[in-house]
C-alpha positions in Angstrom: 85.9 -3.0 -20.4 85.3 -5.0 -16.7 88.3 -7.0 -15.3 88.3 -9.3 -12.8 90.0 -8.1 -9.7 91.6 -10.4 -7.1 91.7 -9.1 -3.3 93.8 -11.1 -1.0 93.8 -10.1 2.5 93.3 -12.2 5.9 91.4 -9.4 7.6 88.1 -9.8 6.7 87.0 -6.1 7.0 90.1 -4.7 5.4 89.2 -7.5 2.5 85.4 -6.9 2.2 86.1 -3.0 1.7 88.6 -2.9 -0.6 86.6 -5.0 -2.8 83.5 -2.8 -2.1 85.6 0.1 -3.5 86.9 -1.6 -6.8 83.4 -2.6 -7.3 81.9 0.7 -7.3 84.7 1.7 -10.1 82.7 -0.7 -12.2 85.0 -3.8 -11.8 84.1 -7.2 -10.8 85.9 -8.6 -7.2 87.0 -11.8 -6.2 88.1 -12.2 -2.3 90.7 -14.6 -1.1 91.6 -14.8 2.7 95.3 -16.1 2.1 98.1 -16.6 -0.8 96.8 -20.6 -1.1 93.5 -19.5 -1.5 94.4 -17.0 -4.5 96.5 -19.2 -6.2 93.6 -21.8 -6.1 91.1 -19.5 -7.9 94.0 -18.6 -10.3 94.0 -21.9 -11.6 90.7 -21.6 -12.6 89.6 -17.8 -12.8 90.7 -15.2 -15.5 92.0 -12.5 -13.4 93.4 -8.8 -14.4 94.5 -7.7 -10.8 96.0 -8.5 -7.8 95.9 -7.0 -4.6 97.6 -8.8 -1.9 98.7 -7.5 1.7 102.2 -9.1 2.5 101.9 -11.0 6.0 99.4 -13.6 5.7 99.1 -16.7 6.8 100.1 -20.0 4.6 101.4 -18.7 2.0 102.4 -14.7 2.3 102.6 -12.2 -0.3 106.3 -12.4 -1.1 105.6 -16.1 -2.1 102.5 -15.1 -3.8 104.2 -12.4 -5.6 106.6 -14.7 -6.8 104.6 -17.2 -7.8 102.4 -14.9 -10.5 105.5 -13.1 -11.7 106.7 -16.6 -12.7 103.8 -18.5 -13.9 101.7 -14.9 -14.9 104.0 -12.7 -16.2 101.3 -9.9 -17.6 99.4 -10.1 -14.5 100.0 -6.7 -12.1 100.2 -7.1 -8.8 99.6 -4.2 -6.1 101.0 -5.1 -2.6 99.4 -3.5 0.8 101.9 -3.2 3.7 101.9 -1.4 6.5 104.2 1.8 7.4 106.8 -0.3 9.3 107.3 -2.5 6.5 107.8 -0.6 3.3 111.2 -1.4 2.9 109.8 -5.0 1.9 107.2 -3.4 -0.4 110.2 -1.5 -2.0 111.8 -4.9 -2.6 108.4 -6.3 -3.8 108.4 -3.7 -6.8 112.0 -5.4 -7.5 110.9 -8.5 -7.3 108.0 -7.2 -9.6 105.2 -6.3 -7.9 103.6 -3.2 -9.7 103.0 -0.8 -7.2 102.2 -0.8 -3.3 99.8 0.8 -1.1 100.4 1.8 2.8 98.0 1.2 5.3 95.1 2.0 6.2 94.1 2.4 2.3 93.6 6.0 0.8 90.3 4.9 -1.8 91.3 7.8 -3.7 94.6 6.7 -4.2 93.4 3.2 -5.1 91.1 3.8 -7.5 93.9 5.6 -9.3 96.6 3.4 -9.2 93.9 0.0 -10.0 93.3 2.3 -13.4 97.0 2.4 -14.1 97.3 -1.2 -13.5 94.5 -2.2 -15.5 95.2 0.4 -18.2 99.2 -1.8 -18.3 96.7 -5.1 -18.6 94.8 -4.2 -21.4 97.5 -2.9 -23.4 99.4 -6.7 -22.7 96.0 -8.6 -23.7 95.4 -6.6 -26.9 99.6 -7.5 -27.8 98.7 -11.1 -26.8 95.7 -11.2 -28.4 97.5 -8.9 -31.9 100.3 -11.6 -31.3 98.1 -14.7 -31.7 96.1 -13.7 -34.4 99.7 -12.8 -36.5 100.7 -16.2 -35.4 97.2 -18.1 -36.6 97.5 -15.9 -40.1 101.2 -16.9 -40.4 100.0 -21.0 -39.4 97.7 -20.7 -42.5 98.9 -18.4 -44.4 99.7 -21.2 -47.2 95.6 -22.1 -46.9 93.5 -19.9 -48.7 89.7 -20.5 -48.3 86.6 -18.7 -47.0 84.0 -21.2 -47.6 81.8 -22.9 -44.6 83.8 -25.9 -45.4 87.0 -24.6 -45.3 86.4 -22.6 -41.9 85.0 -26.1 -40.4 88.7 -27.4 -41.0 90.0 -24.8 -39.9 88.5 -25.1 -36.2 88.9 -28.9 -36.6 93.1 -28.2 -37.1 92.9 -25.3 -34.2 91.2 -27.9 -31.5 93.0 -31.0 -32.6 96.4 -29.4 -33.3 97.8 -29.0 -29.3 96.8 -32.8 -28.5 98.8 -35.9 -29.2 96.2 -37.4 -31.2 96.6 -39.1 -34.7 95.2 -37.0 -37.8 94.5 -38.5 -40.9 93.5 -36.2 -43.5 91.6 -37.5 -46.7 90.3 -35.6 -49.9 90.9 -36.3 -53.5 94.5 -35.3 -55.1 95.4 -31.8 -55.6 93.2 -30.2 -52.5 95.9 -29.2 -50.1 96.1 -32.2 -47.8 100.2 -31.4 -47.1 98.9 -27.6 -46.7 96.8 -28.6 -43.7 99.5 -31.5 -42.5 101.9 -28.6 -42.3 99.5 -26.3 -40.1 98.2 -28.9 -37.8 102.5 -29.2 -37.1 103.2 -25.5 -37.0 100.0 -25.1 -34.2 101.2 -28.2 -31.7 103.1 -28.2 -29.3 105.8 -29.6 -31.3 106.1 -26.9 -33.9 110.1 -26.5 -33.0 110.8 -30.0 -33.7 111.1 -32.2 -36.7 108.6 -32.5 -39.3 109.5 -35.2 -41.3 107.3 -35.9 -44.7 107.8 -38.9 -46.5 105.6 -39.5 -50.0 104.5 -43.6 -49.8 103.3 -44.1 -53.2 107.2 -42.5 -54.4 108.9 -45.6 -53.0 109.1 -49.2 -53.4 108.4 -51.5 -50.6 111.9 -52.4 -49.3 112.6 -48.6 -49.8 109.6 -47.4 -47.9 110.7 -49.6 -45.0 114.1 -48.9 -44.9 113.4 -45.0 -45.3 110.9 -45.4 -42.7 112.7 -47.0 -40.1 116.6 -46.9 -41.2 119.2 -49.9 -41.7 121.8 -51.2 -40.4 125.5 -51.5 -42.4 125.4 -54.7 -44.6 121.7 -55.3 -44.2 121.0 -55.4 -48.1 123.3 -54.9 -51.0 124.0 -51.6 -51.1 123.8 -50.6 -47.3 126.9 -49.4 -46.8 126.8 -47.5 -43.8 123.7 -47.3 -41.1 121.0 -45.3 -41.7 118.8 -43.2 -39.3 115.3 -43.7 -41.2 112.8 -41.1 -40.7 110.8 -42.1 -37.6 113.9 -41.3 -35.7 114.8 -38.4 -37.3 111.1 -37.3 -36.2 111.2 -37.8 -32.6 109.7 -35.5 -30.6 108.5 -34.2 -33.7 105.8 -35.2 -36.3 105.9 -37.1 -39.1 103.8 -36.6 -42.4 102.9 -40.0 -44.0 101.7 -38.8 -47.2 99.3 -41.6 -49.9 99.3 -43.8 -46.5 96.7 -46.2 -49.0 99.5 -47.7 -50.6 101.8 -49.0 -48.2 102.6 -52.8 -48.6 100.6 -54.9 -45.4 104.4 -55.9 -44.0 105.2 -52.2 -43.9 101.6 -51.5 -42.6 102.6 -53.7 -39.5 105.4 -52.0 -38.7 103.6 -48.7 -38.5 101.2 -50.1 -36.3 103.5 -51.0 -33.7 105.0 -47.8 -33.9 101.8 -46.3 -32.9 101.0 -48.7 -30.7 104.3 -49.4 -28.4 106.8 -46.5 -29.9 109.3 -48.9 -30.8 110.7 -50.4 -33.8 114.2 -51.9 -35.2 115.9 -51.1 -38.1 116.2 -52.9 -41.1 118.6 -56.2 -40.6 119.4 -54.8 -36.6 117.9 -56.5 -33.2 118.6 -53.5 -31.2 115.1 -52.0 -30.3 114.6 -48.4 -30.7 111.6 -46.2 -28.9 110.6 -42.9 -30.8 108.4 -40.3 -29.9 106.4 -38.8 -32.8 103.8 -37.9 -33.8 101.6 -39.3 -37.0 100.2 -37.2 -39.6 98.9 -39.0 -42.6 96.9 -38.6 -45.8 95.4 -40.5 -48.5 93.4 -39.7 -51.8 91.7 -43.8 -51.1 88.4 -45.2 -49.5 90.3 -46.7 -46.6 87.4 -48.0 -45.6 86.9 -50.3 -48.9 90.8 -51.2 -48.8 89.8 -52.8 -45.7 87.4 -55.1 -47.6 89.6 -55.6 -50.3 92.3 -56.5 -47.3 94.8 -54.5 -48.7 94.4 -52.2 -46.0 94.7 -53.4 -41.9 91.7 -52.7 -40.0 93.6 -52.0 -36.9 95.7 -49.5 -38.2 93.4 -47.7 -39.9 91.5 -46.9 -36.9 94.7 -46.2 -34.8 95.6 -43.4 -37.6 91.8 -42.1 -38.0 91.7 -40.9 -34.6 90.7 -37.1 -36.2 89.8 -37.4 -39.3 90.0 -34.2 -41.7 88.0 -34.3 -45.1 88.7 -31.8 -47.5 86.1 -31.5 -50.0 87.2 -31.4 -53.8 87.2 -27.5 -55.0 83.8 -28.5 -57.2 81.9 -28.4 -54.1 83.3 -25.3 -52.5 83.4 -22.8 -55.5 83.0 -19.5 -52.8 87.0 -20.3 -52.9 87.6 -19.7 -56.1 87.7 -16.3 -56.2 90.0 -15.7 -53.2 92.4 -18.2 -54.8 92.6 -16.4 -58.2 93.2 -13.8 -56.8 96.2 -14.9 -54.5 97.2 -17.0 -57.6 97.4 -13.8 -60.0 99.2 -11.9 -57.3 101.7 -14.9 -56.5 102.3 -15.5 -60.5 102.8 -11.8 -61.7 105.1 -11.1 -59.3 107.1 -14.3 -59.9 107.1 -13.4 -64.0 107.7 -9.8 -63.8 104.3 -9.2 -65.8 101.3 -6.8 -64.7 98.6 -8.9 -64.6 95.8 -7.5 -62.4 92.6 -9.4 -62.9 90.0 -11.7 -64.8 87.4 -10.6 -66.8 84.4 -11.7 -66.1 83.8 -14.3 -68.9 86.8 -15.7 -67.9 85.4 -16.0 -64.2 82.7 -17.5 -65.4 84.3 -20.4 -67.4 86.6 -20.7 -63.7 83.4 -21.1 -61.8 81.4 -23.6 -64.5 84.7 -25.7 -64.8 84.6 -29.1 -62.6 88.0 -29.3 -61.6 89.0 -32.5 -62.0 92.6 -31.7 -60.3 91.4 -29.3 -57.6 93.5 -26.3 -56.4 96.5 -27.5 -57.9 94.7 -27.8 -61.3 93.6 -24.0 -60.7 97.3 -22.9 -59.4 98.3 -24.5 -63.0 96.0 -22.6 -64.8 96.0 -19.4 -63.7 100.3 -19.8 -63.7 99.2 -20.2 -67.5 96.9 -17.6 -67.7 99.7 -15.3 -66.5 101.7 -16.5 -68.1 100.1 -16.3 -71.6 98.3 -12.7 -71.0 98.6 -9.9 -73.4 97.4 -7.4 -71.2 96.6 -6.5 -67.3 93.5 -8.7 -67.1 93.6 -12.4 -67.9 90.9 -13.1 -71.0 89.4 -16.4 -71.8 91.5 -16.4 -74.5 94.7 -16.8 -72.1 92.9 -19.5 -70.5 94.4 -23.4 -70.9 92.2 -25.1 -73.8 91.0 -27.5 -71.2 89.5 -24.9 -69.3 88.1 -22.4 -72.1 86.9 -24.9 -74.3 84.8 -27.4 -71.3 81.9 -28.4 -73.0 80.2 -28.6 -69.9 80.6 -24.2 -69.7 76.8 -24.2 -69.9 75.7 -26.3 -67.8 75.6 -26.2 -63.5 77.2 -29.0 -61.6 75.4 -29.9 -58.7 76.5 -33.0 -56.2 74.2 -35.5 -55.4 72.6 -35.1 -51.8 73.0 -31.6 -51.6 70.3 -29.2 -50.3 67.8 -27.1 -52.4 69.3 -24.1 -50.7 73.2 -25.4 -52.3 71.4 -26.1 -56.0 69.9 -22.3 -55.3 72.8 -20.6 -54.8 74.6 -22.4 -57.3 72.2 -22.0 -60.0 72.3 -18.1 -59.2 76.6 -17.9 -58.8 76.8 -19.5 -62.4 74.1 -17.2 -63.6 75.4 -14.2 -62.4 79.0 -15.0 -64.0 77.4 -16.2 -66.7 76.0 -12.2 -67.6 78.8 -10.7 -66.3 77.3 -9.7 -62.9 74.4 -7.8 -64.3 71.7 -8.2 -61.5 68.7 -7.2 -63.7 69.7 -9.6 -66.4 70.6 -12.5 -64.3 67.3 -11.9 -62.5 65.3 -11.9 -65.6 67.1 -15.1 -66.6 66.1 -16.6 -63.4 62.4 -15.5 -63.6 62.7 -13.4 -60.4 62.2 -10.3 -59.5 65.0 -7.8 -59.0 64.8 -7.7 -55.4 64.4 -11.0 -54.5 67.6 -11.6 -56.1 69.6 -8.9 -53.9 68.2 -10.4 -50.8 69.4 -13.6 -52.0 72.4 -12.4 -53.2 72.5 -11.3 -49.5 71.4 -14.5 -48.2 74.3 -17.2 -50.1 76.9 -14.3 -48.9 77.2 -13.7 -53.2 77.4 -10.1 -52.6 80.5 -9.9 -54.0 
C-alpha cells in the first residue's frame, strides 16, 4: 500500500532530503515549510504521516502536534528536534506525538520507524474502514434487496442522508417506505435525536393538527392539560410524515410554514414556537395529480420533494425475491420454533410468477404462512396461501410496459427456469436456444444462481 507522507520542515535542504528518502521507500511526499502551511494541505489532502521539526516559524510543531492529535486522532506524528532539545520531544510523545527523531537524521533509522508508523495507520484505517461498513450493515440491516434498483436507493439514502434536505419517498403500499425513512435517520447527522413517526391517513383532521403541533389546556373539549405535539418532540431530530397525500389543505398550510420559517403555535395558543427538524415523508399517491385535483398544495409539495426516493413495487424487481424468502424463512422459523429450511422449487416458481399486489409485506405474510403451515423442512406449494398457489396468472410472464428487450429477456428466461425446476437443458430447449447460449446469459442477467 502507498501513503501519503507529510514533511514539515523550514530548512529547505533538511525538508527536500527527508522527503527524497521516504520516497525511495516507495511512499509518496508532500513538503510543507511551516505548521500553517501543513495544516493547510490537511484540509484538503489525505495524509498517513507526519514529520514535523519543532521550531518553526508561524506556527511550531508543539501547536502543530496539538492541533492533529485533536482534530486527527489516527494520524502519527514523528517529531525532529535537535540534541539540546529532547526533553521537549519527550513531552511531545506525552502530548502524543508518536515517536521523535534527533538531528541530523539517521535514514536508516527513519525508514524504520516511518514503517512502524505506517504499519499503526493501516491497522486504524482497516478498523475505521471494518467499523463503517458494520455501521452501514447495521443502518440497513432491516432492507433486504440486491437488485439494480434497490442498490440505486441505496446510494441515493447514503448521499442524501448527512444533508438537511427534505426526502420524500413514494412507492406503492407494502414496499418498505418507513424501512428507508428509518435508514435515511439512522445515517444523518441526527441519528441520536428524536425520530418522531406519525401515520396521517390514522387520524382525523382536528387530530392530525393537534398531534402535529400540540394544544393548549381548554383549546377543545377534552384538552385538559397542554400538549407538546410532535414537531416539538422532534426538534433537532427528524420527523417521519407517513401517507403525507391525505392531509386536509388547512393542515397542509401549517406544514408548509413549518418548513418554510420553523415556527408554528399550538392549537388554541398565540405563543409562537421555532422547531428544528427535519422532514421525512411518504405517500403511496400521484402527488403530482393531487395537485390538479387541488387537494394537494403545489408549494408544499415541492418544498417536501427536494430528494425524491421511488421504490419500485416488488413486481418489477423480482432478483429480490429470493434474498427475501430467504431472510423471511429464517426470521419465521426461528420465531415458531419449527425447522423450516427452504422452498422447493415449484413453490419458487409460483413466488416469482405471482404479481404481488401487496409488495414485500404481501410476501412477509405469506411466507409467515408458509411456515407456519409446513409439514416438513422445505415449504411446498401446498403450504402456500390459496391466493398465491392457486394465481391464475402462474403461466403466464408479467412484463411492465416501457421496459427494455433486455428486462422482457431475462424475465422470460427467470420464469422459465423456475418454471422446470432449474434444469438448464430443459429450460433451454423450451426457449429454442442452445445450451450455451443460455449459461452465458444466465451469466449475463446475474441468474446464475
Amino acid at each position: 500500500m502507498k501513503f501519503n507522507v507529510l514533511v514539515v520542515d523550514d530548512e529547505k535542504n533538511i525538508r527536500a532530503g527527508l522527503g527524497k528518502a521516504i520516497e525511495l521507500d516507495g511512499h509518496n511526499v508532500v513538503l510543507a515549510e511551516d505548521g500553517r502551511q501543513a495544516l493547510d494541505l490537511l484540509e484538503h489532502e489525505e495524509i498517513d504521516l507526519i514529520i514535523a521539526d519543532l521550531k518553526m516559524p508561524r506556527v511550531s510543531g508543539e501547536e502543530l502536534l496539538r492541533r492533529v492529535v485533536e482534530s486527527y486522532p489516527t494520524l502519527p506524528v514523528i517529531i525532529l528536534t535537535g540534541h539540546g532539545t529532547i526533553e521537549t520531544a519527550v513531552q511531545a510523545m506525552r502530548d502524543g506525538a508518536y515517536d521523535f527523531l534527533t538531528k541530523p537524521v539517521n535514514l536508516d533509522r527513519l525508514s524504520l520507524l516511518v514503517k512502524r508508523a505506517l504499519s499503526t495507520r493501516e491497522l486504524a484505517l482497516q478498523h475505521r474502514a471494518l467499523q463503517e461498513e458494520l455501521q452501514q450493515k447495521r443502518q440497513f440491516a432491516s432492507i433486504i434487496g440486491k437488485s439494480a434498483e434497490m442498490k440505486r436507493i441505496f446510494d441515493v439514502v447514503r448521499q442524501v442522508a448527512p444533508t438537511r434536505a427534505s426526502v420524500l419517498i413514494t412507492g406503492e403500499s407494502g414496499v418498505g417506505k418507513e424501512l428507508i425513512a428509518d435508514a435515511v435517520h439512522q445515517m444523518s447527522n441526527r441519528n441520536d435525536k428524536p425520530f418522531v413517526k406519525v401515520h396521517c391517513a390514522a387520524l382525523s383532521e382536528s387530530l392530525l393538527e393537534s398531534e402535529l403541533f400540540g394544544h393548549e389546556k381548554g383549546a377543545f373539549t377534552g384538552a385538559v392539560a397542554r400538549k407538546r405535539g410532535r414537531f416539538e418532540l422532534a426538534h433537532l431530530g427528524s420527523i417521519f410524515l407517513d401517507e403525507i397525500g391525505e392531509i386536509a389543505p388547512s393542515v397542509q398550510i401549517k406544514i408548509l410554514r413549518v418548513l418554510q420559517e420553523k415556527t408554528f403555535e399550538r392549537v388554541g395558543g398565540e405563543q409562537t414556537l421555532e422547531v428544528d427538524t427535519r422532514i421525512i415523508s411518504a405517500t403511496n399517491k400521484d402527488l403530482k395529480q393531487e395537485i390538479e385535483r387541488g387537494t394537494f398544495r403545489e408549494d408544499l409539495f415541492y418544498r417536501l420533494n427536494v430528494v425524491n426516493i421511488h421504490i419500485p413495487p416488488l413486481r418489477e424487481r423480482k432478483e429480490d425475491i429470493p434474498i427475501l424468502v430467504s431472510a423471511f424463512i429464517k426470521e419465521f422459523a426461528t420465531e415458531n420454533e419449527k425447522p423450516v429450511e427452504g422452498i422447493d422449487a415449484k413453490a419458487r416458481a409460483l413466488l416469482y410468477t405471482y404479481s404481488w399486489p401487496g409488495n414485500v409485506r404481501e410476501l412477509r405474510n405469506s411466507i409467515e404462512s408458509a411456515v407456519v403451515m409446513a409439514k416438513g423442512p422445505i415449504i411446498t406449494p401446498d403450504d402456500l396461501p390459496p391466493s398465491v398457489a392457486s394465481d391464475t396468472e402462474s403461466n403466464y410472464v408479467r412484463v411492465q410496459l416501457g421496459a427494455t428487450l433486455a428486462d422482457a429477456e431475462k424475465e422470460l428466461i427467470r420464469a422459465n427456469l423456475a418454471a422446470n425446476n432449474g434444469n438448464k437443458s430443459r429450460t433451454a430447449e423450451v426457449l429454442g436456444i442452445g445450451r450455451k447460449t443460455l449459461h452465458r446469459k444466465l451469466a449475463e442477467y446475474g441468474l446464475e444462481a
